[in-house]
C-alpha positions as MATLAB code, in Angstrom:
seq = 'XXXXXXXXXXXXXXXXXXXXXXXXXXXXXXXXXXXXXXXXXXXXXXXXXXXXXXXXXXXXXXXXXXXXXXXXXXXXXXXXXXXXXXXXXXXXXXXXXXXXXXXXXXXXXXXXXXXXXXXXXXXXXXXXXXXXXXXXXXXXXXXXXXXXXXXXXXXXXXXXXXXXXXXXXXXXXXXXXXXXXXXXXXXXXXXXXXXXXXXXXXXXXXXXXXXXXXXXXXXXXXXXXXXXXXXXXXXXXXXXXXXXXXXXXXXXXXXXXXXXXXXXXXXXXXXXXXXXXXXXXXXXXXXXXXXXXXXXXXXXXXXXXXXXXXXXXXXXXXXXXXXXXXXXXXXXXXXXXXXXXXXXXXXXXXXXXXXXXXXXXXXXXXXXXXXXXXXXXXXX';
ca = [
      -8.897   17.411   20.127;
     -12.121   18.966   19.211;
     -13.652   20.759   16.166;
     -16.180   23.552   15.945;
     -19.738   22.277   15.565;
     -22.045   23.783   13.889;
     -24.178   26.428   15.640;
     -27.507   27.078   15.810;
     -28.955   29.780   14.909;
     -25.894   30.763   12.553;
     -23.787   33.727   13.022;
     -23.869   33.924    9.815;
     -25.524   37.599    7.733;
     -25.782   38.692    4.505;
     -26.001   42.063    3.488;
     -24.288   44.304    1.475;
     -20.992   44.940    3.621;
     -21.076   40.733    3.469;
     -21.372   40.975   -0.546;
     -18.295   43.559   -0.446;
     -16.030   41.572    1.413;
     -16.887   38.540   -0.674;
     -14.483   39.877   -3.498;
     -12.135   41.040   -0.855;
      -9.744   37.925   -2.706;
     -10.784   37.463   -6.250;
      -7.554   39.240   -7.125;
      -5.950   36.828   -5.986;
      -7.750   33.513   -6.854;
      -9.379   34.274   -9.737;
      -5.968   34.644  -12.071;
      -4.431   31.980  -10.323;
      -7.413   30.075  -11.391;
      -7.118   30.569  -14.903;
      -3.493   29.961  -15.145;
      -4.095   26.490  -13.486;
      -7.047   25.711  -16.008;
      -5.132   26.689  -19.211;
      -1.612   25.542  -18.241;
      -2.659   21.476  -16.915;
      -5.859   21.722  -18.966;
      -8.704   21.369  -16.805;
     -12.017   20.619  -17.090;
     -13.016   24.881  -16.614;
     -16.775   23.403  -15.209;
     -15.050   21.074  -12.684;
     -12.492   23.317  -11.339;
     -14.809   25.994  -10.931;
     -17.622   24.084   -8.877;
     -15.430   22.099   -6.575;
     -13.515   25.640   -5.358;
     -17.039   27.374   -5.452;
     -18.434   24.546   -3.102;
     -15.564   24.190   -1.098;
     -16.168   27.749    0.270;
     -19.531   27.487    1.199;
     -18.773   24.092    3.334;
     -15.880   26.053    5.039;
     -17.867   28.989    5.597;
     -20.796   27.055    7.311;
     -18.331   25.327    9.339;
     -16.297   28.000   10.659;
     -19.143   30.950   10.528;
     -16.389   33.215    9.631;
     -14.235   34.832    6.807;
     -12.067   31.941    6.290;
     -12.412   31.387    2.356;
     -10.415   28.980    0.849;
      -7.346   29.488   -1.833;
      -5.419   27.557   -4.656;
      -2.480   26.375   -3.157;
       0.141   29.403   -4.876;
       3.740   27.316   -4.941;
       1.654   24.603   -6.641;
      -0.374   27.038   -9.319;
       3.021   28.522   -9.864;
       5.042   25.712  -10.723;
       1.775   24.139  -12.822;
       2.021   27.551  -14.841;
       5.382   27.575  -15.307;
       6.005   24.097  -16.159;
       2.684   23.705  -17.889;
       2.387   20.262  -15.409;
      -0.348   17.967  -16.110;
      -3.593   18.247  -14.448;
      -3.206   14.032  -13.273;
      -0.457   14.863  -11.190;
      -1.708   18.483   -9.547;
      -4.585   15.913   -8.248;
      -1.957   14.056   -6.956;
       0.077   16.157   -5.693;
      -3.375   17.384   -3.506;
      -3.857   13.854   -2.465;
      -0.376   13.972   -1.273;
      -0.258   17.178    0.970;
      -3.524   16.297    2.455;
      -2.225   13.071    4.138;
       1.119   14.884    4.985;
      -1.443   17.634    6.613;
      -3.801   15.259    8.111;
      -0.758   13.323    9.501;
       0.843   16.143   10.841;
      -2.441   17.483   12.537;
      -3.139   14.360   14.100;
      -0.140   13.787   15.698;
       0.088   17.093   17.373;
       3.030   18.294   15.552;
       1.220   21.389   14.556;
       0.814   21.961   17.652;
       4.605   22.081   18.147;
       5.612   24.178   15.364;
       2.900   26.907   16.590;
       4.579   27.318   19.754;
       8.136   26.657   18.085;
       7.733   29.253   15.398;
       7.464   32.743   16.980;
       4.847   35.246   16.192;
       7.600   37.557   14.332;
       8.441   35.090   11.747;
       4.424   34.342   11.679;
       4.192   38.393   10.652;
       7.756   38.290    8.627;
       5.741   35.704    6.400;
       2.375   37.876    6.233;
       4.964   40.822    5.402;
       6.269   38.786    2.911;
       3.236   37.438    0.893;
       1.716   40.705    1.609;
       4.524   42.792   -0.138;
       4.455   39.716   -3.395;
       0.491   40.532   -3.582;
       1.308   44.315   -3.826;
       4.036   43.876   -5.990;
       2.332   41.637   -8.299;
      -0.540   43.858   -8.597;
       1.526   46.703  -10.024;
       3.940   44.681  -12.133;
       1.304   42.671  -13.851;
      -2.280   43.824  -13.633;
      -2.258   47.357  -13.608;
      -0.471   47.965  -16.509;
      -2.720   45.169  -18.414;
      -4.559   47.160  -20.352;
      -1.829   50.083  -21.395;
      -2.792   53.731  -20.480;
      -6.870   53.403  -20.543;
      -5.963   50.472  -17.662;
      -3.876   52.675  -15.284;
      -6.648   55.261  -16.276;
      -9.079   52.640  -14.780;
      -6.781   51.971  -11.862;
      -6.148   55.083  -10.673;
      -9.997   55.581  -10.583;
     -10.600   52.535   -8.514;
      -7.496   52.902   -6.231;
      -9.194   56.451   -5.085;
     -12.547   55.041   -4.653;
     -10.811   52.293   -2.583;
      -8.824   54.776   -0.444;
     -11.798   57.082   -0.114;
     -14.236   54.320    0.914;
     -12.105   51.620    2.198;
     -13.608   50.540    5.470;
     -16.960   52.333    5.142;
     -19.588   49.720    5.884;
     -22.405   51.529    3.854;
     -20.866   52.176    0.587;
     -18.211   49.338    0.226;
     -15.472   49.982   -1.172;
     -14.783   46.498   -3.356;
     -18.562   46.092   -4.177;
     -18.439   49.481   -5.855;
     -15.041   49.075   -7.685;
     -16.509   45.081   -9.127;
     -19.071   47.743  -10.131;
     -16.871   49.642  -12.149;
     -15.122   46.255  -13.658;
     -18.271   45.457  -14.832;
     -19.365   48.691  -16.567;
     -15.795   48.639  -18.492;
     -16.363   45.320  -19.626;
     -19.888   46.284  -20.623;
     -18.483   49.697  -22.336;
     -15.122   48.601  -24.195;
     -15.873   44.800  -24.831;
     -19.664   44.445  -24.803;
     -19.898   41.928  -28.120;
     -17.114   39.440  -26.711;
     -19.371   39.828  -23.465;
     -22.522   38.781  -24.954;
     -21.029   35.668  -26.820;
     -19.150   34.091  -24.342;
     -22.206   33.881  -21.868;
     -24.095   30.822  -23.534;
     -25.463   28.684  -21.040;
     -25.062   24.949  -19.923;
     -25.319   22.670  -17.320;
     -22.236   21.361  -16.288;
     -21.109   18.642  -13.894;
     -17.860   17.962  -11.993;
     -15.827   15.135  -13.294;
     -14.882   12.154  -11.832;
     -11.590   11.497  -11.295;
      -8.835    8.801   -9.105;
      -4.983    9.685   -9.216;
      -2.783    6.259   -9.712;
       0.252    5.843   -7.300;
       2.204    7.603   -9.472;
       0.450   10.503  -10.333;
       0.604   10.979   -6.383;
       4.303   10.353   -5.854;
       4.972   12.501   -9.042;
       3.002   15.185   -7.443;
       4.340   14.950   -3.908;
       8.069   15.414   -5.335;
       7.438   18.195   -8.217;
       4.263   20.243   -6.037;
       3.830   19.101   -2.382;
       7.151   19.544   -0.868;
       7.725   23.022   -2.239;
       4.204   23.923   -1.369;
       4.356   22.659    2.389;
       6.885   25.078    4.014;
       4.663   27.917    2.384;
       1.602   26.047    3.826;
       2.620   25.821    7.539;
       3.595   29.361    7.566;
       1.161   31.107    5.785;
      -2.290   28.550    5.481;
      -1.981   27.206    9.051;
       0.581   29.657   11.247;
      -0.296   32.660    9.723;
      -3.879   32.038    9.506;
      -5.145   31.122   12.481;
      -2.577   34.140   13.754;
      -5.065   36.432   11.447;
      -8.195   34.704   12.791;
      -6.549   35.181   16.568;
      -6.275   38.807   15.558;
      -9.652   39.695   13.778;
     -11.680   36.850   15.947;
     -10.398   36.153   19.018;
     -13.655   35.233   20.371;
     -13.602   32.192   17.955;
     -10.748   30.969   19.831;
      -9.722   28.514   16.832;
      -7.200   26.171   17.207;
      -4.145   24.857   14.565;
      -5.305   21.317   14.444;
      -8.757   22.366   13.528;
      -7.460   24.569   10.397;
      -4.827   22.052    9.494;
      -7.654   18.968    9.259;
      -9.972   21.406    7.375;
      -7.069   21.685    5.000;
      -6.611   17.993    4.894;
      -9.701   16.749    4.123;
     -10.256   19.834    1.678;
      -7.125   18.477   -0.424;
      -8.881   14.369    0.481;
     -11.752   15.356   -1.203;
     -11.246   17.854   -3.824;
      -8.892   15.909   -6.719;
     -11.648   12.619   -7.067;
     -13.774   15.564   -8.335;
     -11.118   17.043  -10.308;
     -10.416   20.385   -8.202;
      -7.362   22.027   -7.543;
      -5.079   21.675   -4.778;
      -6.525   24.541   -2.131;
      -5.854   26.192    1.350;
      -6.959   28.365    3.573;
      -5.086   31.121    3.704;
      -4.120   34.650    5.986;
      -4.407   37.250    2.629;
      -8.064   35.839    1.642;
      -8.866   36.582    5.507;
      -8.055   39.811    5.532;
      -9.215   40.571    2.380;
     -12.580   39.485    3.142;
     -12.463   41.881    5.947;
     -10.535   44.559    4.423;
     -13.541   45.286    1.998;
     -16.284   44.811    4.964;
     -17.027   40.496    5.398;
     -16.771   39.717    9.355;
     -19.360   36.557    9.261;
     -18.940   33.338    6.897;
     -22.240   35.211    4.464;
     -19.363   36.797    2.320;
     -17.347   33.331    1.816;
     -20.895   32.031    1.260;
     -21.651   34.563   -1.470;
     -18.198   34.055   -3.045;
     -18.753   30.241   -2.928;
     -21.824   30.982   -5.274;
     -19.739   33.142   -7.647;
     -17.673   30.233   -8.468;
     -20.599   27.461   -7.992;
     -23.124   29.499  -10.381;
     -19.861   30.541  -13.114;
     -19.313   26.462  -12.884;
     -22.511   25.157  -13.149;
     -23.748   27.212  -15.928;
     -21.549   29.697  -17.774;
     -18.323   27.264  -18.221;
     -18.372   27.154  -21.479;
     -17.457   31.074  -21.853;
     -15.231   30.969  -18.789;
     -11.850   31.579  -20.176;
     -13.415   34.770  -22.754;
     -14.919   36.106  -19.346;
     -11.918   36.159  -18.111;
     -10.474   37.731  -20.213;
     -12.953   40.641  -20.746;
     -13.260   41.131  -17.280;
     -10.387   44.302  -16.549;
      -7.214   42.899  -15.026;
      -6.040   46.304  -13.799;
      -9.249   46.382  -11.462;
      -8.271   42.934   -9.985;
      -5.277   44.751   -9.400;
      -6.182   47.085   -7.580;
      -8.338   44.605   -5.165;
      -5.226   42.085   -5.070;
      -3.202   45.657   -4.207;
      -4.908   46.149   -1.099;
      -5.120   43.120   -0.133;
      -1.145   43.294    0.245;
      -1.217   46.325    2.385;
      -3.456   44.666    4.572;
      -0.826   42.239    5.545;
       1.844   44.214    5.425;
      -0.228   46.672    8.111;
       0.146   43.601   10.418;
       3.671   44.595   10.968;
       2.425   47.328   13.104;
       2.123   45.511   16.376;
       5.923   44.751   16.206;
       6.930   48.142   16.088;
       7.508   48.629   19.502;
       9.580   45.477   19.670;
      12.856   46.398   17.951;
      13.845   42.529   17.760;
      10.584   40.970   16.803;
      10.380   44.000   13.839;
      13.748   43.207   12.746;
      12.967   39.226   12.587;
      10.105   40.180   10.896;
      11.514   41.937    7.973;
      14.407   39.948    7.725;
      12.034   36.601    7.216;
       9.544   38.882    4.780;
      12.532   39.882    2.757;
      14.057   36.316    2.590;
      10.483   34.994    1.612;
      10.231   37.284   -1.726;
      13.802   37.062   -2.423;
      15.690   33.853   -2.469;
      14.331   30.505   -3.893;
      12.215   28.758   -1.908;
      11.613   31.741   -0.232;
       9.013   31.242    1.883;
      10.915   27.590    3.783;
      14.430   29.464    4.025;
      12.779   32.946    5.962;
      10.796   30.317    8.139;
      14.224   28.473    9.091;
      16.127   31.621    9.248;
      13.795   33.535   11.017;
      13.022   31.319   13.903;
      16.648   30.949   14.436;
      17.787   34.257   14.453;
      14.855   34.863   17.262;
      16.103   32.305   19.179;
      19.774   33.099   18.635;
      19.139   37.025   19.434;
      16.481   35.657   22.557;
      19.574   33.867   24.091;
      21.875   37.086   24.007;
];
């Protein structure tokens, strides 16, 4: 097994189609992010600069859009349960031995040649069509009727300049986030942007806070994690990059040691991930420069402006991360288009996508169901 060196020179750029792309997935990480902090009480400065490093080191590894993500089964169940931050450490200690263990002993090999490419799409259908439908349940309507105002004014300008490598499309609509914030809540702006230096904290899970994670956040994270982190990712990276040529073993160790590393310094639990792919792309990144620049977002918020994070936040106009996160989900869901000639594949495909929004545990059940149903339907 081999992993990608490092190459010199890098194929690595960064200009402004690089510093579009590298918001191509704050609507995703960015509320996730907040939940996590305020629900297990993290330390805002830690969290912050461990995810904001984490992204440079995988983009100068891979030289490509792959940015890295909270892990979302975990962040939801941390929210929801308001679980303490000891145990999400764990719990990332946990999944990155189970990961490491699995990529070492080839059985992520297996499962990429045992799980067929339609349930690979069924589950980038899937997490596409939660994205979208998040968006419009949640964010949009944030801020009442001047937020849908705001919406409807950056959903055009993404439709009109989606894909246009000289005026990009999220770089302008951040733009417009900005000015809003500047406009409506300029005061709450100004005082929550004191600045500090700030440090990551130390931190080492006991053997229980990593068995109590590994039963309440690992196992219902891991299904979700081999279909869309590993699978489905290196499916997107096959698509957008074939000349990279990247292999499941390397993604699943990057994930490992990721998740080895992160919780001494008190990060979350994080991924790679198929959505922050193609949103990266979506909005114009096609080197590892906008994963770089989005690693510096976090780093520089971390470092110096932690303090304020949370009011930031929260000034910062949901129903524009909305619209970002929106597009995102019709990225993936566009992936369904290669199946369309293949009436059995496109059926699989939904039927996994559907199961993985629908039914608990979603995500494990389509992946079971799906790959059966292929292989029933292949024998007939």
């Amino acid at each position: 097994m081999q992993l990608p060196l490092l190459r010199y020179p890098f194929s690595i750029r960064f200009d402004r189609n690089e510093l579009a792309g590298a918001f191509g997935d704050i609507g995703t990480d960015l509320p996730l992010l907040v939940g996590i902090i305020l629900a297990a009480k993290l330390d805002a400065a830690s969290t912050l600069i461990v995810f904001g490093g984490m992204q440079i080191l995988t983009a100068l590894f891979y030289q490509m859009p792959m940015p890295v993500q909270p892990l979302k089964a975990m962040a939801a169940l941390v929210i929801a349960q308001k679980i303490e931050g000891a145990v999400l450490f764990g719990a990332g200690l946990a999944i990155g031995v189970v990961m490491l263990v699995l990529s070492l002993s080839g059985a992520l090999a297996w499962l990429s040649k045992a799980i067929p490419k339609a349930v690979v799409r069924g589950i980038q259908f899937g997490l596409g069509l939660q994205l979208a439908l998040l968006s419009l349940k949640e964010y949009v309507p944030a801020d009442g009727a001047l937020g849908y105002a705001l919406a409807s004014v950056a959903f055009l300008i993404t439709l009109f300049l989606l894909g246009n490598r000289k005026y990009p499309a999220s770089l302008i609509v951040i733009l417009l986030g900005i000015g809003y914030a500047l406009v409506f809540h300029s005061d709450a702006l100004f005082e929550s942007t004191s600045v500090s230096i700030s440090l990551p904290k130390f931190f080492v899970p006991t053997w229980e806070h990593i068995a109590t994670g590994f039963v309440l956040l690992a196992l219902p994270q891991i299904p979700l994690s081999i279909g869309n982190s590993l699978l489905a990712t290196k499916q997107t990276a096959s698509d957008l990059f074939p000349e990279k040529k990247l292999s499941i073993q390397q993604i699943g160790l990057t994930y490992s040691f990721m998740n080895l590393i992160s919780p001494f310094f008190s990060g979350v639990p994080i991924c790679h991930g198929s959505g922050g792919m193609v949103g990266h792309y979506a909005f114009g990144g096609r080197t590892g420069g906008s994963v770089i620049i989005y690693g510096l977002f976090y780093l520089v918020l971390g470092l110096f402006f932690a303090s304020g994070f949370e009011q930031v936040v929260k000034i910062f106009p949901l129903p524009i991360l909305g619209v970002i996160l929106f597009f995102e989900g019709i990225s993936l869901i566009k992936l369904l288009g290669d199946l369309l000639g293949e009436k059995k594949s496109f059926f699989v495909a939904l039927l996994t996508g559907v199961l993985a929004v629908g039914v608990p545990y979603g995500y494990v059940v389509g992946l079971v169901i799906g790959t059966l149903v292929y292989r029933f339907k292949q024998e007939d």
